[in-house]
TITI-753261 format. One record per atom (N, C-alpha, C): residue in one letter; atom name; x, y, z. Coordinates in steps of 0.1 Angstrom, whole numbers, plus 5000, padded with zeros to 4 digits. Each point is the difference from the previous one (the first is absolute). Example, Ala and Ser with C-alpha at 12.3 -4.5 7.8 and 13.67 -1.06 7.14 Angstrom:
<sites>
('A'; 'N'; (5132; 4943; 5078))
('A'; 'CA'; (4991; 5012; 5000))
('A'; 'C'; (5009; 5012; 5000))
('S'; 'N'; (4996; 5011; 4993))
('S'; 'CA'; (5009; 5011; 5000))
('S'; 'C'; (4992; 5011; 5008))
</sites>
This chain:
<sites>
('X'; 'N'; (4871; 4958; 4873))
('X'; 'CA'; (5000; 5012; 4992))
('X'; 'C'; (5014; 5005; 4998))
('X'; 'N'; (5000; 5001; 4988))
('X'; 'CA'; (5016; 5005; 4998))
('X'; 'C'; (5003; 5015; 5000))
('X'; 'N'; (5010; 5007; 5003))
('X'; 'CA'; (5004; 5013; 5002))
('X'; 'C'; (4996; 5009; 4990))
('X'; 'N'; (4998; 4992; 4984))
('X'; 'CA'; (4999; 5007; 4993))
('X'; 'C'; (4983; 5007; 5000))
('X'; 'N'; (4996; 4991; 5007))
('X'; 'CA'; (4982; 5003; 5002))
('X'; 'C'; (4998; 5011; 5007))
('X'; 'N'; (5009; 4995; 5014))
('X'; 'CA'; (5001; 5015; 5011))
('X'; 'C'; (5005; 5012; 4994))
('X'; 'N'; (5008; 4999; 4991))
('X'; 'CA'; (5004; 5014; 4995))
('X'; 'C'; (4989; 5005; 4990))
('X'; 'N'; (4990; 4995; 4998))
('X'; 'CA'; (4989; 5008; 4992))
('X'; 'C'; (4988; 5003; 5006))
('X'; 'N'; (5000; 4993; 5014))
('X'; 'CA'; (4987; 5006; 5005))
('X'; 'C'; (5001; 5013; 5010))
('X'; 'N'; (4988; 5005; 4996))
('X'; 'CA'; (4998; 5017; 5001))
('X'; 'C'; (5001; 5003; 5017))
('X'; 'N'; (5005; 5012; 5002))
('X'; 'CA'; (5002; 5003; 5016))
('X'; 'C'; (4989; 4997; 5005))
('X'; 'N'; (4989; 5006; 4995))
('X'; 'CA'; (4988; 4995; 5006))
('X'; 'C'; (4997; 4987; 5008))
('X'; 'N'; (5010; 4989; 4995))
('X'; 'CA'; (4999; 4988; 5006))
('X'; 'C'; (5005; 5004; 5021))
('X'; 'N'; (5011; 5008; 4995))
('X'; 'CA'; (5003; 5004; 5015))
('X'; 'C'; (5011; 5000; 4998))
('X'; 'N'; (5008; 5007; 5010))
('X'; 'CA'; (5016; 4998; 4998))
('X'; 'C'; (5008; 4984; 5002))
('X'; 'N'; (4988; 4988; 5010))
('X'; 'CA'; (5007; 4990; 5000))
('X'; 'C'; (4998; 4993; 4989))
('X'; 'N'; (4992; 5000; 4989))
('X'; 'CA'; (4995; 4992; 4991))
('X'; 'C'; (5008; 5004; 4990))
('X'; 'N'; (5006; 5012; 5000))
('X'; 'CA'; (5008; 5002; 4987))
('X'; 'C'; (5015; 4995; 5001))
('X'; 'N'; (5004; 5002; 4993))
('X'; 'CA'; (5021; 4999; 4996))
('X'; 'C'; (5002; 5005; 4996))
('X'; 'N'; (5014; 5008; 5003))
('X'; 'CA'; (5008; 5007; 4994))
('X'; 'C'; (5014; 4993; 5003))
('X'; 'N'; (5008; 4996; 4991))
('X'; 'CA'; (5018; 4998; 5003))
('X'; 'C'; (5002; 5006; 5007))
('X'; 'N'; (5005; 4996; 5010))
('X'; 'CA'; (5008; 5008; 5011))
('X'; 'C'; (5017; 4992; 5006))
('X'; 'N'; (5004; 5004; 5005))
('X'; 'CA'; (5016; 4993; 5008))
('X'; 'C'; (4992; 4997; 5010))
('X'; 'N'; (5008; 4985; 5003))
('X'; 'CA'; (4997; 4991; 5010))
('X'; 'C'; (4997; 5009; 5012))
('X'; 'N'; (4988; 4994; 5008))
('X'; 'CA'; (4995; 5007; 5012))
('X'; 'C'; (4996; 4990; 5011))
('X'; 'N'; (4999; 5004; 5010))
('X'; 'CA'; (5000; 4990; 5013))
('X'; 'C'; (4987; 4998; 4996))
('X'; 'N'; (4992; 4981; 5002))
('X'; 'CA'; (4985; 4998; 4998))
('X'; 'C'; (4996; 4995; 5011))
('X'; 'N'; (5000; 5000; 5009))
('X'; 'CA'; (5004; 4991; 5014))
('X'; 'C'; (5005; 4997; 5006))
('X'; 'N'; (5001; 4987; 5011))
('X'; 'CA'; (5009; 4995; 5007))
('X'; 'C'; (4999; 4983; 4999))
('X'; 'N'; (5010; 4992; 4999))
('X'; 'CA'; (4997; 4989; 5005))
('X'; 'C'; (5009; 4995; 5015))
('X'; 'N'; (4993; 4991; 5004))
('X'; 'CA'; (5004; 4997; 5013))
('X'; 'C'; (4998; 4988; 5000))
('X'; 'N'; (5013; 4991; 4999))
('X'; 'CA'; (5006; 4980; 4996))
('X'; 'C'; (5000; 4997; 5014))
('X'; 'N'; (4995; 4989; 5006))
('X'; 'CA'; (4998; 4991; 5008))
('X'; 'C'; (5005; 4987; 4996))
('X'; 'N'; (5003; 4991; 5008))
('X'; 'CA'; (5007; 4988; 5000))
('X'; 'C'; (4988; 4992; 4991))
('X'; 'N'; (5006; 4987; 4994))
('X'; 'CA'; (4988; 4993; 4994))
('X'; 'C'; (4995; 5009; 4989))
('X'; 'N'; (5008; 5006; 4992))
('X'; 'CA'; (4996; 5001; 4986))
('X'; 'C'; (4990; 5012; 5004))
('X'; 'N'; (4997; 5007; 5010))
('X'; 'CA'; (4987; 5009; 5001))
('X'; 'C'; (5001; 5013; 5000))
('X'; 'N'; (4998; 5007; 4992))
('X'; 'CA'; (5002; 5015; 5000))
('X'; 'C'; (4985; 5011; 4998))
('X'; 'N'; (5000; 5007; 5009))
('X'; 'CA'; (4991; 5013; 4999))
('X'; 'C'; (4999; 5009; 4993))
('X'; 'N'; (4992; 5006; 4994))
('X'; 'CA'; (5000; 5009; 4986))
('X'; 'C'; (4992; 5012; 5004))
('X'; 'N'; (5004; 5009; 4995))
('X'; 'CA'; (4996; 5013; 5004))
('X'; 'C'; (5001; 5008; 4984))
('X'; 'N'; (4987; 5004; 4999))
('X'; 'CA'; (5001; 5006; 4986))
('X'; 'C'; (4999; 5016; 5002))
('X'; 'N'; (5005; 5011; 4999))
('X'; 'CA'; (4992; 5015; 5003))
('X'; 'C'; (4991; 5001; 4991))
('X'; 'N'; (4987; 5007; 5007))
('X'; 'CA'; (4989; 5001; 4995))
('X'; 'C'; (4994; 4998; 4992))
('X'; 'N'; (5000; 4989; 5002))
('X'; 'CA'; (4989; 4987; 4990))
('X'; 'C'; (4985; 4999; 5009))
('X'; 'N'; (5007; 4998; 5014))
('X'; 'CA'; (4985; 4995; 5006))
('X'; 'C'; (4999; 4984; 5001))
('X'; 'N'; (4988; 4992; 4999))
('X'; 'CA'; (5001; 4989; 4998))
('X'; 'C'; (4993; 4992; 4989))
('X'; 'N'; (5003; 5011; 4987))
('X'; 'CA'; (5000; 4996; 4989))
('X'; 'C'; (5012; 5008; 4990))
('X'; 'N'; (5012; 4991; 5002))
('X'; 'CA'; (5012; 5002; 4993))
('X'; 'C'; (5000; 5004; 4981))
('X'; 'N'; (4991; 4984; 4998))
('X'; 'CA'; (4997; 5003; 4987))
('X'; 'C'; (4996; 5011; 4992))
('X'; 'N'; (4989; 5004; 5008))
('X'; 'CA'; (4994; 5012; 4992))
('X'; 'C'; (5006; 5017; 5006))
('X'; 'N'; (5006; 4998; 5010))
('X'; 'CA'; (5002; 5017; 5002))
('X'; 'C'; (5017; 5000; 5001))
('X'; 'N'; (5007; 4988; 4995))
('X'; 'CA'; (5016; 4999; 4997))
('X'; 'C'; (5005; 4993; 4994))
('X'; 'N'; (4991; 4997; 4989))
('X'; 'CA'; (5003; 4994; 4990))
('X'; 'C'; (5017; 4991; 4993))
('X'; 'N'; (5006; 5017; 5000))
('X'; 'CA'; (5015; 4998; 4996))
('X'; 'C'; (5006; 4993; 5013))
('X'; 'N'; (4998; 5002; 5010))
('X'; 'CA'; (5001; 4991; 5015))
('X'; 'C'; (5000; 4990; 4999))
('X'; 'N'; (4986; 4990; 4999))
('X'; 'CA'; (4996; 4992; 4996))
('X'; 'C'; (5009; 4994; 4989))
('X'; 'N'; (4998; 5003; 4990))
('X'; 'CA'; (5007; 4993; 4990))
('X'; 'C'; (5013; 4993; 5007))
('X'; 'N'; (5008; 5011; 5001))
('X'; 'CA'; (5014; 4995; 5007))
('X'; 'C'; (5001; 4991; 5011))
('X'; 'N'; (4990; 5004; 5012))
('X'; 'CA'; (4999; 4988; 5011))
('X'; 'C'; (4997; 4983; 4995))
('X'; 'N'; (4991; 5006; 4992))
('X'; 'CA'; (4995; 4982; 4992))
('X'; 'C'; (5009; 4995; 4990))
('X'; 'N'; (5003; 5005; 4998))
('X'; 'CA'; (5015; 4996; 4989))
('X'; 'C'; (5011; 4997; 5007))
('X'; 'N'; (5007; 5006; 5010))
('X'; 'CA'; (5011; 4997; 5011))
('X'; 'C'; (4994; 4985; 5003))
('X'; 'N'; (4988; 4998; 5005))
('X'; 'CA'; (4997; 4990; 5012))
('X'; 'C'; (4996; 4986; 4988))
('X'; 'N'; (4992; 5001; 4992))
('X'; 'CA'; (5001; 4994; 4989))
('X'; 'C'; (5011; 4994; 4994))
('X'; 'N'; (5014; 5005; 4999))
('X'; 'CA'; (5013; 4998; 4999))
('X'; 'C'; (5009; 4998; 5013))
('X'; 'N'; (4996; 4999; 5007))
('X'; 'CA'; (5004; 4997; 5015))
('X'; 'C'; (5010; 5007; 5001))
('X'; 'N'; (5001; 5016; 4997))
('X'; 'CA'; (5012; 5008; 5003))
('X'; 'C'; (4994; 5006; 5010))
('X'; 'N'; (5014; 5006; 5005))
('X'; 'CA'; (4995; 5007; 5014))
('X'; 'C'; (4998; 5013; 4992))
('X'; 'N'; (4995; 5007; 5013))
('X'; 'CA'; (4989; 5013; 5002))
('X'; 'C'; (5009; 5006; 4996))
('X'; 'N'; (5012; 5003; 5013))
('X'; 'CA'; (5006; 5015; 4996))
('X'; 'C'; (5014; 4989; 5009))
('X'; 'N'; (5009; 5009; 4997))
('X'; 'CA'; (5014; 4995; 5004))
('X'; 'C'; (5000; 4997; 5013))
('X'; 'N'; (5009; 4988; 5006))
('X'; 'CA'; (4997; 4993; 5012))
('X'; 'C'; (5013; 5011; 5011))
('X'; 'N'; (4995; 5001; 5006))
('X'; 'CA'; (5012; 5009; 5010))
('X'; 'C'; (5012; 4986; 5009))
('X'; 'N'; (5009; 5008; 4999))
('X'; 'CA'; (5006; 4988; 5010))
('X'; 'C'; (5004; 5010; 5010))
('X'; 'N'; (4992; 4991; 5011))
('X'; 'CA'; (4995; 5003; 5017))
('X'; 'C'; (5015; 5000; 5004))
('X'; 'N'; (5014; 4989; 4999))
('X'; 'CA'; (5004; 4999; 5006))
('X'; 'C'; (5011; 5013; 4997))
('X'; 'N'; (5001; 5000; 4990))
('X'; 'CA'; (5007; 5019; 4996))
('X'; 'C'; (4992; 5010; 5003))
('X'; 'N'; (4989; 5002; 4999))
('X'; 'CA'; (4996; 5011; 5008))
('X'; 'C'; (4997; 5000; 5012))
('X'; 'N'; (4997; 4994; 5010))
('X'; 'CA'; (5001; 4998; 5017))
('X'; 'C'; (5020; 5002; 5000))
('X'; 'N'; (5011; 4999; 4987))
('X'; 'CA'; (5012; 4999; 5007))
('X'; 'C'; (5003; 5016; 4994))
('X'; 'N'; (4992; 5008; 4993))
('X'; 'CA'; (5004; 5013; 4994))
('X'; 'C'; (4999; 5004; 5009))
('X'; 'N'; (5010; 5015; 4997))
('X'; 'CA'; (5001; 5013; 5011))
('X'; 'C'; (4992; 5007; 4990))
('X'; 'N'; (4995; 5013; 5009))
('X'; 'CA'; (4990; 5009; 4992))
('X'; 'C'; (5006; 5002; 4982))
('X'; 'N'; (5014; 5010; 5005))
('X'; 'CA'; (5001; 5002; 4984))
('X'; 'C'; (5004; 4989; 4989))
('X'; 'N'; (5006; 4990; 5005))
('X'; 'CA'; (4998; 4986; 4993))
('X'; 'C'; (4985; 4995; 4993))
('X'; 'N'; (4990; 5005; 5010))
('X'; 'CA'; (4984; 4998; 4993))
('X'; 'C'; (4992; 5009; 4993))
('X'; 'N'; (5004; 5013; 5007))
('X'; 'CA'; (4993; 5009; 4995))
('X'; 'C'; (5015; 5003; 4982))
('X'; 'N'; (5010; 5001; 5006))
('X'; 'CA'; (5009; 5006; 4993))
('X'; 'C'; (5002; 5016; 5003))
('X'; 'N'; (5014; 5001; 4992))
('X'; 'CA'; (5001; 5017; 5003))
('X'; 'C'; (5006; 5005; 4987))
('X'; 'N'; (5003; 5013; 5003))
('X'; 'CA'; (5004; 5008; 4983))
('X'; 'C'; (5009; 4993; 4993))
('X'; 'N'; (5002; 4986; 5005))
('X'; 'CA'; (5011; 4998; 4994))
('X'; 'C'; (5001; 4987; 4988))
('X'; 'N'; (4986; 4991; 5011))
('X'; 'CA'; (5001; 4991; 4996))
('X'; 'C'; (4985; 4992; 5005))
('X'; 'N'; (4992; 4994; 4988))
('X'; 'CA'; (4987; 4997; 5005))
('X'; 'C'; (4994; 4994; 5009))
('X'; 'N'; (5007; 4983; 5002))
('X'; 'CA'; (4991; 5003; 5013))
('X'; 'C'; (4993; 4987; 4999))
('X'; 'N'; (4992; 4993; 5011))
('X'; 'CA'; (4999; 4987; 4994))
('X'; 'C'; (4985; 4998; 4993))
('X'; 'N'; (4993; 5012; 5010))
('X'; 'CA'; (4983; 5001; 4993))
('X'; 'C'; (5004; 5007; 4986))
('X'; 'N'; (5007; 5012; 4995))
('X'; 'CA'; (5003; 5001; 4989))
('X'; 'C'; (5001; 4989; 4990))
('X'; 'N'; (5006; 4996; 4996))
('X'; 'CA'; (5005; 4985; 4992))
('X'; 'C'; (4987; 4996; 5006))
('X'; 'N'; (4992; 4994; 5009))
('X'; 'CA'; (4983; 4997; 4994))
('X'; 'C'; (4991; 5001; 4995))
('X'; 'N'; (5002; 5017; 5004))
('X'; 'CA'; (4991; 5006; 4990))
('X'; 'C'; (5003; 4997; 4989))
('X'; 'N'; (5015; 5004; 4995))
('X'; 'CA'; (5003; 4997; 4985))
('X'; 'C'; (4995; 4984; 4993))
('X'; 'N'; (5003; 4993; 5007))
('X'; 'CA'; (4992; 4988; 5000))
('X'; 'C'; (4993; 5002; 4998))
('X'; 'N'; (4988; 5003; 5014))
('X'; 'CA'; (4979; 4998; 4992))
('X'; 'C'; (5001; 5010; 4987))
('X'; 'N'; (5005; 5007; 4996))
('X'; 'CA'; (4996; 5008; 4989))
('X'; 'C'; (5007; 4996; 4991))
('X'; 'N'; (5004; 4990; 4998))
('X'; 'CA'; (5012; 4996; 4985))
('X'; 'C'; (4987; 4992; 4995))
('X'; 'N'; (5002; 4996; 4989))
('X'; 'CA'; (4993; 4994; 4987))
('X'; 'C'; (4993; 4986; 5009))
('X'; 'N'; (5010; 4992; 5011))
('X'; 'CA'; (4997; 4990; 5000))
('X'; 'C'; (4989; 4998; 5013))
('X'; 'N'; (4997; 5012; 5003))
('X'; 'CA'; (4985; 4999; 5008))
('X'; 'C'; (4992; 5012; 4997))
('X'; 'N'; (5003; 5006; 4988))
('X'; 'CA'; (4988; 5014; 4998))
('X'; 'C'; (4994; 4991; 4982))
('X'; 'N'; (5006; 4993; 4992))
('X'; 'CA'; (4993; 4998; 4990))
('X'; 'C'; (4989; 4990; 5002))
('X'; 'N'; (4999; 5001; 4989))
('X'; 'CA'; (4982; 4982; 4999))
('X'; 'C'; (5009; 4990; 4991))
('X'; 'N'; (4989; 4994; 5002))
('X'; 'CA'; (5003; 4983; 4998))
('X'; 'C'; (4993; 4998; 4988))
</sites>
């Protein structure tokens, strides 16, 4: 179902059924294991993704279909070597989770395929 569908069906459907454009927003979590295996976590879908997160969905199945990753890969070995304000950042300067976030929210993990 394309976006453009979601954007016409009536509230009535529910607030998960519908779309509205919005700025990139956290949809889950994933969690990568050795051997190619990663865990997916969708917020409140349930365990029917398709129908009650639709815009979710889309993007999960498209990522994996195109064998892109989920959301930006962290590197373990700089963050186990950060000091707090190095990770968190301070008034001065962002930070290393900063610059990730900017990452998962740039074009090249919030658009479709």
């Amino acid at each position: 179902v394309s976006a453009s569908v979601l954007e016409k069906k009536m509230p009535q459907w529910g607030e998960l059924l519908s779309y509205k454009p919005m700025n990139p927003q956290l949809g889950g979590y994933v969690k990568n294991y050795e051997s190619n295996v990663s865990f997916v976590t969708i917020h409140t879908s349930g365990h029917m993704v398709p129908q009650f997160k639709p815009v979710s969905a889309l993007q999960f199945f498209s990522r994996v279909l195109y064998n892109m990753h989920l959301s930006p890969l962290l590197d373990m070995s700089q963050v186990e070597s950060c000091s707090d304000s190095e990770f968190f950042g301070t008034s001065d300067a962002e930070g290393y989770m900063g610059e990730w976030i900017n990452e998962a929210q740039s074009s090249s993990f919030s658009g479709y395929y």
